[in-house]
PDB file of N, H, CA, C and O in Angstrom:
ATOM      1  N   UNK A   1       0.851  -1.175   0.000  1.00  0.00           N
ATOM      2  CA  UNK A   1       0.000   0.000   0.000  1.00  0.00           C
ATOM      3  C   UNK A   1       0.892   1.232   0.000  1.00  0.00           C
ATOM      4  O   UNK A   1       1.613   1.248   0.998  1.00  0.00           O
ATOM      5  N   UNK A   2       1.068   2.285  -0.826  1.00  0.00           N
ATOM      6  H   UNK A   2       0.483   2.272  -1.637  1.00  0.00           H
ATOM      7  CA  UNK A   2       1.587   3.571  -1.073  1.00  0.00           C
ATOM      8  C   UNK A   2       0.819   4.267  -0.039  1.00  0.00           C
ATOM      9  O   UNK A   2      -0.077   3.708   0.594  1.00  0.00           O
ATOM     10  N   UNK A   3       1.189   5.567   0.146  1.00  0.00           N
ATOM     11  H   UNK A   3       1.917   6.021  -0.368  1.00  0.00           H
ATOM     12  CA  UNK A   3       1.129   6.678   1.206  1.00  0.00           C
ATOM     13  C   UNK A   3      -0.173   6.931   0.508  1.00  0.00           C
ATOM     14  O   UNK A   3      -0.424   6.954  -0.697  1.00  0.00           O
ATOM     15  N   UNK A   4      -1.170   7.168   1.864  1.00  0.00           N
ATOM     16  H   UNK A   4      -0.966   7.149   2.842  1.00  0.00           H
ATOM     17  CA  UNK A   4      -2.445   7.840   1.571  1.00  0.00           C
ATOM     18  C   UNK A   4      -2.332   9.099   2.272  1.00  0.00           C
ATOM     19  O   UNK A   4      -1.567   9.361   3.201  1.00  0.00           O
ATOM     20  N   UNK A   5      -3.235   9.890   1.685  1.00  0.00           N
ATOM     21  H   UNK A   5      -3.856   9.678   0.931  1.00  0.00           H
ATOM     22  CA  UNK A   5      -2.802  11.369   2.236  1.00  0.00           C
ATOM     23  C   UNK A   5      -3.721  11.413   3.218  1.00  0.00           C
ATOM     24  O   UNK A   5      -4.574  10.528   3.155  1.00  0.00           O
ATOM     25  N   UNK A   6      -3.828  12.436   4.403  1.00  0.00           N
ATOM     26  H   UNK A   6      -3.135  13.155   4.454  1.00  0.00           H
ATOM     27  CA  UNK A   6      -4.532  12.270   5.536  1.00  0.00           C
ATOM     28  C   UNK A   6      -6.359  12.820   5.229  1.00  0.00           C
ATOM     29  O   UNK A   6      -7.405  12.531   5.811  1.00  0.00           O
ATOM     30  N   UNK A   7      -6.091  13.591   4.205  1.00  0.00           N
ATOM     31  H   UNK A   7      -5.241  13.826   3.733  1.00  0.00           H
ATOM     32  CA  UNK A   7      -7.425  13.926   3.051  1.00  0.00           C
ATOM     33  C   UNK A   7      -8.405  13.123   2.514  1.00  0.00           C
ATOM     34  O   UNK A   7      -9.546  13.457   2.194  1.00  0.00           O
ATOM     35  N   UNK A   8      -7.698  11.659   2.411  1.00  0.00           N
ATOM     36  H   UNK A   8      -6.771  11.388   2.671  1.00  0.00           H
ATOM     37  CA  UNK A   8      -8.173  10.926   1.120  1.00  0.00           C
ATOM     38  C   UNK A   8      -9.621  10.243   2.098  1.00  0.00           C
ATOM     39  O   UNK A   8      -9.721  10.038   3.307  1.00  0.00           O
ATOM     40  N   UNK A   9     -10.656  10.015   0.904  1.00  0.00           N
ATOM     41  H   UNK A   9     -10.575  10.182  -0.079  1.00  0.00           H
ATOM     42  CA  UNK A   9     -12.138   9.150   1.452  1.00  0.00           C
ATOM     43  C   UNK A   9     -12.255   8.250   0.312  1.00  0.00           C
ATOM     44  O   UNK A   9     -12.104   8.400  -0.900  1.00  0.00           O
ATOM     45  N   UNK A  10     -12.652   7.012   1.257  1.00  0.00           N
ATOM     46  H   UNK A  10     -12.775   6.890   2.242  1.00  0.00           H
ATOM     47  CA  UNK A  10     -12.868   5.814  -0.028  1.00  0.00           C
ATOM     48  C   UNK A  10     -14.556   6.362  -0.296  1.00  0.00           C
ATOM     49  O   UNK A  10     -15.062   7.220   0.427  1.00  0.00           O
ATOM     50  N   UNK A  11     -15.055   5.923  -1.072  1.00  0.00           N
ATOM     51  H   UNK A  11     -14.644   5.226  -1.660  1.00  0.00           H
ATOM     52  CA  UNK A  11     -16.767   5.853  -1.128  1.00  0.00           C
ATOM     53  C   UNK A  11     -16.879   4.568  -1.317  1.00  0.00           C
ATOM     54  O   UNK A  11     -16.191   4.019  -2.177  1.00  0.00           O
ATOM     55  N   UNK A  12     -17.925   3.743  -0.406  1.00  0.00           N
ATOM     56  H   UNK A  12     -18.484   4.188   0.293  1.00  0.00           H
ATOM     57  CA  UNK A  12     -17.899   2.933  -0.627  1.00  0.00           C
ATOM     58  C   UNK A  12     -19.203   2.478  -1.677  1.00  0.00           C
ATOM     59  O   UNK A  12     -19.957   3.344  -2.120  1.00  0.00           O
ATOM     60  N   UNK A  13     -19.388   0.892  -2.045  1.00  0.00           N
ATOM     61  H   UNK A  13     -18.775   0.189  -1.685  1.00  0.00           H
ATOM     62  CA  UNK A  13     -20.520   0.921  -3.522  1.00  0.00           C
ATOM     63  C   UNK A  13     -21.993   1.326  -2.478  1.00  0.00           C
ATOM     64  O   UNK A  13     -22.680   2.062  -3.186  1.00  0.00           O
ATOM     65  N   UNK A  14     -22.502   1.181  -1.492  1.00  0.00           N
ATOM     66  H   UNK A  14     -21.944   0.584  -0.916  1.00  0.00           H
ATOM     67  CA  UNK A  14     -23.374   2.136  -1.496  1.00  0.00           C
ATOM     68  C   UNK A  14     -23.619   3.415  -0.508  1.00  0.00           C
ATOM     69  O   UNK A  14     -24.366   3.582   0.457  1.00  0.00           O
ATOM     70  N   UNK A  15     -22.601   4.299  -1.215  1.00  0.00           N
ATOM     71  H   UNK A  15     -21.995   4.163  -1.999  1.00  0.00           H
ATOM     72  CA  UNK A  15     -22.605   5.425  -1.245  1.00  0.00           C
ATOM     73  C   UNK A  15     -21.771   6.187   0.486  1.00  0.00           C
ATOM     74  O   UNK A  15     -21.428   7.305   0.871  1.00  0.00           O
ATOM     75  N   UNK A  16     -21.774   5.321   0.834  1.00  0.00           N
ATOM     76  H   UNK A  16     -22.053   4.414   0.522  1.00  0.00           H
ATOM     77  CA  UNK A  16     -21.123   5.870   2.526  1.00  0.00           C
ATOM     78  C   UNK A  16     -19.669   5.829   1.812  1.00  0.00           C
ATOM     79  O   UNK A  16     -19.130   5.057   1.019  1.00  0.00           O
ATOM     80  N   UNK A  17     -19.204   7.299   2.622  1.00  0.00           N
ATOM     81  H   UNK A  17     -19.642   7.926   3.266  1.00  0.00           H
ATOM     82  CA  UNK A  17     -18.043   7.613   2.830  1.00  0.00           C
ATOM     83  C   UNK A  17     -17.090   7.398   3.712  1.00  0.00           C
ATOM     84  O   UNK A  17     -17.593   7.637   4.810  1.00  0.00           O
ATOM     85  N   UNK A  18     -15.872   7.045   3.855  1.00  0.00           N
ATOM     86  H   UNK A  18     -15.463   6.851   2.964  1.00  0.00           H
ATOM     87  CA  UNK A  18     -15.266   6.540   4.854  1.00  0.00           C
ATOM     88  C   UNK A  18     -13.798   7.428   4.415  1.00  0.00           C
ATOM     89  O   UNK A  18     -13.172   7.453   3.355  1.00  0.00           O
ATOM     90  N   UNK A  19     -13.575   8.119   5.719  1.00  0.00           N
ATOM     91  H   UNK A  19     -14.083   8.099   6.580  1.00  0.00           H
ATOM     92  CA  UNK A  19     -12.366   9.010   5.842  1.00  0.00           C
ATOM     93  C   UNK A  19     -11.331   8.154   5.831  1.00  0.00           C
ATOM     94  O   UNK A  19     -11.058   7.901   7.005  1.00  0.00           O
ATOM     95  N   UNK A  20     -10.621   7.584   5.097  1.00  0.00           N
ATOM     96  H   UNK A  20     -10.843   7.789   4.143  1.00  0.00           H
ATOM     97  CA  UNK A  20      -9.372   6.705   5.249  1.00  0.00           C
ATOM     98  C   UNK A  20      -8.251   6.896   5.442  1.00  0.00           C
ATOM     99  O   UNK A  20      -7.544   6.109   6.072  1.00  0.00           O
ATOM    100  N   UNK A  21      -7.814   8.072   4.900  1.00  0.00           N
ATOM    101  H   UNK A  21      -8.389   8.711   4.388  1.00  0.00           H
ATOM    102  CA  UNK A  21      -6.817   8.623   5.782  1.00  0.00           C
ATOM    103  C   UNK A  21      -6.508   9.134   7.003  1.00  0.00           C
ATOM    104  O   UNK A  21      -5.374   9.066   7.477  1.00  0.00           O
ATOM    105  N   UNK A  22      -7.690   9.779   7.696  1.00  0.00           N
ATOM    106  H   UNK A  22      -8.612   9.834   7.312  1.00  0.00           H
ATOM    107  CA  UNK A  22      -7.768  10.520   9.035  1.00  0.00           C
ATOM    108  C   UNK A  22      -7.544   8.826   9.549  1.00  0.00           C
ATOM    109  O   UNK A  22      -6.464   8.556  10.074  1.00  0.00           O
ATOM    110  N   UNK A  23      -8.507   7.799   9.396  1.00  0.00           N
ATOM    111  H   UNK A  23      -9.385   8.018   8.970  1.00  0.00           H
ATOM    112  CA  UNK A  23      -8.224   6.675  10.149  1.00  0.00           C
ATOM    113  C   UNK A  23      -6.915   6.232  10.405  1.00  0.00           C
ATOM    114  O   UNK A  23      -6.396   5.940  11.483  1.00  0.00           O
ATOM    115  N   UNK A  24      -6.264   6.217   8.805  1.00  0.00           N
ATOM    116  H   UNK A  24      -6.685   6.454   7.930  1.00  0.00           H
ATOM    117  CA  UNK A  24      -4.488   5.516   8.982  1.00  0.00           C
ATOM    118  C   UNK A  24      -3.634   6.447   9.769  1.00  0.00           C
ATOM    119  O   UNK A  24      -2.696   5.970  10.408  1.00  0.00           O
ATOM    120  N   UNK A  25      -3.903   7.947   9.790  1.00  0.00           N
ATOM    121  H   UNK A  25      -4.665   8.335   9.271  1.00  0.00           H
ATOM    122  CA  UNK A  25      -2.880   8.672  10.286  1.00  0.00           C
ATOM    123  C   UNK A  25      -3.296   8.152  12.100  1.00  0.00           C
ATOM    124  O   UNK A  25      -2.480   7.692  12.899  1.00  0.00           O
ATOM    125  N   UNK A  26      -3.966   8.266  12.216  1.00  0.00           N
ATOM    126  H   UNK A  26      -4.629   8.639  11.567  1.00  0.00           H
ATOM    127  CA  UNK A  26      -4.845   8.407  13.712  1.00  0.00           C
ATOM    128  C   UNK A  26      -3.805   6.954  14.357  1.00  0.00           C
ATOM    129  O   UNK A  26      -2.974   7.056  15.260  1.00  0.00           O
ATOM    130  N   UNK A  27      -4.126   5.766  13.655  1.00  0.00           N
ATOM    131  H   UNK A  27      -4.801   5.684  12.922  1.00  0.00           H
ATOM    132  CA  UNK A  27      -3.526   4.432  13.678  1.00  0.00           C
ATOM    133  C   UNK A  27      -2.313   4.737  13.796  1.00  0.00           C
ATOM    134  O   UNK A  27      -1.964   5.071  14.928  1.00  0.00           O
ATOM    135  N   UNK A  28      -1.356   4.732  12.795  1.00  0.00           N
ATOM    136  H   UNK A  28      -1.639   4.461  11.875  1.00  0.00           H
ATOM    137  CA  UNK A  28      -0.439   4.995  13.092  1.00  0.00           C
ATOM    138  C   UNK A  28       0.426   5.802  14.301  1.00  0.00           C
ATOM    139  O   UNK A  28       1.528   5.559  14.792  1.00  0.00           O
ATOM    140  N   UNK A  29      -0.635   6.951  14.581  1.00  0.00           N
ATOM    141  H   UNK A  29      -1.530   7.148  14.182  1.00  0.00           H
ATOM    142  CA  UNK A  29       0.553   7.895  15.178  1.00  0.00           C
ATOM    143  C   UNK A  29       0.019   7.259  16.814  1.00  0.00           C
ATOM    144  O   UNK A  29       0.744   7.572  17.759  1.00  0.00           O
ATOM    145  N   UNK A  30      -1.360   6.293  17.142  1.00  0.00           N
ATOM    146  H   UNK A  30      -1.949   6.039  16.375  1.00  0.00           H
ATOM    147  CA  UNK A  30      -1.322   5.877  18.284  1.00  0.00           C
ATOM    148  C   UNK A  30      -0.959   4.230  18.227  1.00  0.00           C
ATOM    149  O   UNK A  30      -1.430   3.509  19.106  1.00  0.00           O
ATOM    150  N   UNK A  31      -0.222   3.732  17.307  1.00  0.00           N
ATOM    151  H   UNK A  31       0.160   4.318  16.592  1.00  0.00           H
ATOM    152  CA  UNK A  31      -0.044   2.420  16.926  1.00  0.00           C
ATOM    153  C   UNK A  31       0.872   1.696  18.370  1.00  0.00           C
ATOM    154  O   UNK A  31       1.261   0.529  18.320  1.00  0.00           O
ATOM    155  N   UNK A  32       1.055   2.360  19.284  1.00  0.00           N
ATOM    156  H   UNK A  32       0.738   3.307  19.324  1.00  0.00           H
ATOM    157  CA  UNK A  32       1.847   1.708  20.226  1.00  0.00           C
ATOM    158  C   UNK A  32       0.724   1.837  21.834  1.00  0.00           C
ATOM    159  O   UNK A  32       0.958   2.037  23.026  1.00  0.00           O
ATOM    160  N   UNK A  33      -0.207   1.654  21.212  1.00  0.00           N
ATOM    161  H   UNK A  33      -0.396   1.492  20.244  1.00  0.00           H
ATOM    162  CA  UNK A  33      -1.869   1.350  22.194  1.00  0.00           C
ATOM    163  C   UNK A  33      -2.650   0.656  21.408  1.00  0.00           C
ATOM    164  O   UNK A  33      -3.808   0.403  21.742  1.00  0.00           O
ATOM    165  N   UNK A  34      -2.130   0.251  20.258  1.00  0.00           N
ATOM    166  H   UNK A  34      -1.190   0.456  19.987  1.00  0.00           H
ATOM    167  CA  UNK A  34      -3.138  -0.924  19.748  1.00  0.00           C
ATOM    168  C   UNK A  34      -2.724  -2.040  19.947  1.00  0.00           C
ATOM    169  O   UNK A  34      -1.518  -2.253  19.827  1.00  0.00           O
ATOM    170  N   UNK A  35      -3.816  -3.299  20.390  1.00  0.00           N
ATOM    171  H   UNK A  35      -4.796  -3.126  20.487  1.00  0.00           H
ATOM    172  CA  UNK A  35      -3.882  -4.657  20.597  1.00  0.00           C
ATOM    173  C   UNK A  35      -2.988  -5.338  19.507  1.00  0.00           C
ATOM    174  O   UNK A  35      -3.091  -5.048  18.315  1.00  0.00           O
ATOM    175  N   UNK A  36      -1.948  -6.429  20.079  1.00  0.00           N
ATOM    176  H   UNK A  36      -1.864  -6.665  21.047  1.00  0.00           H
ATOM    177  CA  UNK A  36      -1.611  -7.631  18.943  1.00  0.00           C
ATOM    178  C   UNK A  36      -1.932  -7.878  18.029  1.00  0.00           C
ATOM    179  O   UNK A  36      -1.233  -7.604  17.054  1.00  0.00           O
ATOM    180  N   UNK A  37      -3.256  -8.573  17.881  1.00  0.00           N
ATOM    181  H   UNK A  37      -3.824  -8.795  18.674  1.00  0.00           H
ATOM    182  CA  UNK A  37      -4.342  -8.370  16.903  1.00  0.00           C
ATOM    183  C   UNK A  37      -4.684  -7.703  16.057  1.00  0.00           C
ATOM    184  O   UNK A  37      -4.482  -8.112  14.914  1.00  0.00           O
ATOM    185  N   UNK A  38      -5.267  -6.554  16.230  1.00  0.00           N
ATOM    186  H   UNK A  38      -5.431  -6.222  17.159  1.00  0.00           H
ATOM    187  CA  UNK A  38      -4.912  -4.882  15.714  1.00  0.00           C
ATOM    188  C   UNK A  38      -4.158  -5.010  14.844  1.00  0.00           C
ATOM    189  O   UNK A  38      -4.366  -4.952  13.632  1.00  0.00           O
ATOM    190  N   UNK A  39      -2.754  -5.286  15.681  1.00  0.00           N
ATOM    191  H   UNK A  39      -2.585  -5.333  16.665  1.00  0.00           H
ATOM    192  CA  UNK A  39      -1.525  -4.618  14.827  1.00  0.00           C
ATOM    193  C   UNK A  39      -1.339  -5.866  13.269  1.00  0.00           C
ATOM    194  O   UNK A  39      -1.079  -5.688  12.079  1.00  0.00           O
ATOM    195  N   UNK A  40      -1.632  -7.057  14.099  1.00  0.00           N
ATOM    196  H   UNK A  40      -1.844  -7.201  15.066  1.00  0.00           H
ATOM    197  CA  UNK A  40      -1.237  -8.080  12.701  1.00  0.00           C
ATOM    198  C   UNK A  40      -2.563  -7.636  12.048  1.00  0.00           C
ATOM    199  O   UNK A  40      -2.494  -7.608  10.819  1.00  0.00           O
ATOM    200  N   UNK A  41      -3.292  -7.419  12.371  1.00  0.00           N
ATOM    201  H   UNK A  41      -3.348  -7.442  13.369  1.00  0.00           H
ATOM    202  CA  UNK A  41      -4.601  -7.713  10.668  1.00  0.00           C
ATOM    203  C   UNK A  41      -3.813  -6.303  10.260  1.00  0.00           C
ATOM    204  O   UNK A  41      -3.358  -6.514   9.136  1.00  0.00           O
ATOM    205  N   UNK A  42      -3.499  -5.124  10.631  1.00  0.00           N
ATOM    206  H   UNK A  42      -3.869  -4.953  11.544  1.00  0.00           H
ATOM    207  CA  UNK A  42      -3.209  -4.138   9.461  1.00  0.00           C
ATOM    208  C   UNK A  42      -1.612  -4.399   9.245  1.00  0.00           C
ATOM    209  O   UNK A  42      -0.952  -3.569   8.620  1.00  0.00           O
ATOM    210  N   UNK A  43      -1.159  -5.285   9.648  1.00  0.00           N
ATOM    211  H   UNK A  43      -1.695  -5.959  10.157  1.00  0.00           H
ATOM    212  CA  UNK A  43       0.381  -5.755   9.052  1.00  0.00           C
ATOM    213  C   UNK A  43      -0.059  -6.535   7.440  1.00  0.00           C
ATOM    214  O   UNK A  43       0.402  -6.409   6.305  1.00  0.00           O
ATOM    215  N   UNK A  44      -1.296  -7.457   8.098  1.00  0.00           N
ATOM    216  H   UNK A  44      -1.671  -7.559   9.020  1.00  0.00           H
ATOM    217  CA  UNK A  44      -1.424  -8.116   6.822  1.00  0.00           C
ATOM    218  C   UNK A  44      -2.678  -7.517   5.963  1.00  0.00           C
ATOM    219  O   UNK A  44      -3.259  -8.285   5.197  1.00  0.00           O
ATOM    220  N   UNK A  45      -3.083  -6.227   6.071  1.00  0.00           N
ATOM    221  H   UNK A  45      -2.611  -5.603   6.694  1.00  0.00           H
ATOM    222  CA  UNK A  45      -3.454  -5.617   5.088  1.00  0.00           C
ATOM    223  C   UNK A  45      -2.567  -5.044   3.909  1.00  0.00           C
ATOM    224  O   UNK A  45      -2.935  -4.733   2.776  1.00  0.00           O
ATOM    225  N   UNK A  46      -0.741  -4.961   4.717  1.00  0.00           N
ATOM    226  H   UNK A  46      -0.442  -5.215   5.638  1.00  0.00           H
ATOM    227  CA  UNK A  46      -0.160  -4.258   4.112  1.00  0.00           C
ATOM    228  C   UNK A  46       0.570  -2.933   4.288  1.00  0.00           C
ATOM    229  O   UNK A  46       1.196  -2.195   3.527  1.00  0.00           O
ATOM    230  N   UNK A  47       0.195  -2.908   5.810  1.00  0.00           N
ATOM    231  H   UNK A  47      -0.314  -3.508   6.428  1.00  0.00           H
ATOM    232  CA  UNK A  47       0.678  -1.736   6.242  1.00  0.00           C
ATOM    233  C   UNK A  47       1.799  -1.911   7.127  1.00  0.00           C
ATOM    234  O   UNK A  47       1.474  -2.134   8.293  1.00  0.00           O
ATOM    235  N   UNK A  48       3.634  -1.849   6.767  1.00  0.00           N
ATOM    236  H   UNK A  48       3.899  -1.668   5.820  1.00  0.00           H
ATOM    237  CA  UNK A  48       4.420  -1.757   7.092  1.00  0.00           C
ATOM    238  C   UNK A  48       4.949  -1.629   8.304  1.00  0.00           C
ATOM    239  O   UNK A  48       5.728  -2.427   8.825  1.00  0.00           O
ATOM    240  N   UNK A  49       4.318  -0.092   9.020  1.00  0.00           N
ATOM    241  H   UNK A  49       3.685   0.556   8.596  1.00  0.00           H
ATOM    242  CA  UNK A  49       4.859  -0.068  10.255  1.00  0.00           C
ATOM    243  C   UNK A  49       4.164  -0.494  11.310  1.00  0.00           C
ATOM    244  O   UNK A  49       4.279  -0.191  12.497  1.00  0.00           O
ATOM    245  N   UNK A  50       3.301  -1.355  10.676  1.00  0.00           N
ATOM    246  H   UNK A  50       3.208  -1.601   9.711  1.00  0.00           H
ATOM    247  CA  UNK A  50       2.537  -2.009  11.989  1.00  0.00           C
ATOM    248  C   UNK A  50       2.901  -3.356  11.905  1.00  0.00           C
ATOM    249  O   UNK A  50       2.214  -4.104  12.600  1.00  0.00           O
ATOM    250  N   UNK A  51       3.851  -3.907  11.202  1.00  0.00           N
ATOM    251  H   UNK A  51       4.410  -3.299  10.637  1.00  0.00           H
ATOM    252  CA  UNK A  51       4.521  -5.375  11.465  1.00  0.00           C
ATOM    253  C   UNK A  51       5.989  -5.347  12.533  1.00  0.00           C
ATOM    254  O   UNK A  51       6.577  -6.395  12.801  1.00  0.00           O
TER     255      UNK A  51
END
């Protein structure tokens, strides 16, 4: 997964918006209070500094 900007919203197919970046930045910058768990499902989404 490349850098999402803290801006970016997925839409999803019906029609709800989901802030995806505010989420990853948020994650990340409190990533050392998230559960084991937590951390591996977004390791194996692909997201680097949470492995």
């Amino acid at each position: 997964m490349g850098p999402v900007s803290r801006s970016h919203v997925e839409v999803l197919p019906d029609g709800t918006e989901v802030k995806l970046g505010v989420f990853l930045s948020n994650a990340k910058s409190r990533r050392g209070k998230l559960t084991a768990d937590k951390l591996q499902t977004l390791a194996e989404l692909g997201l680097d500094w949470a492995a």
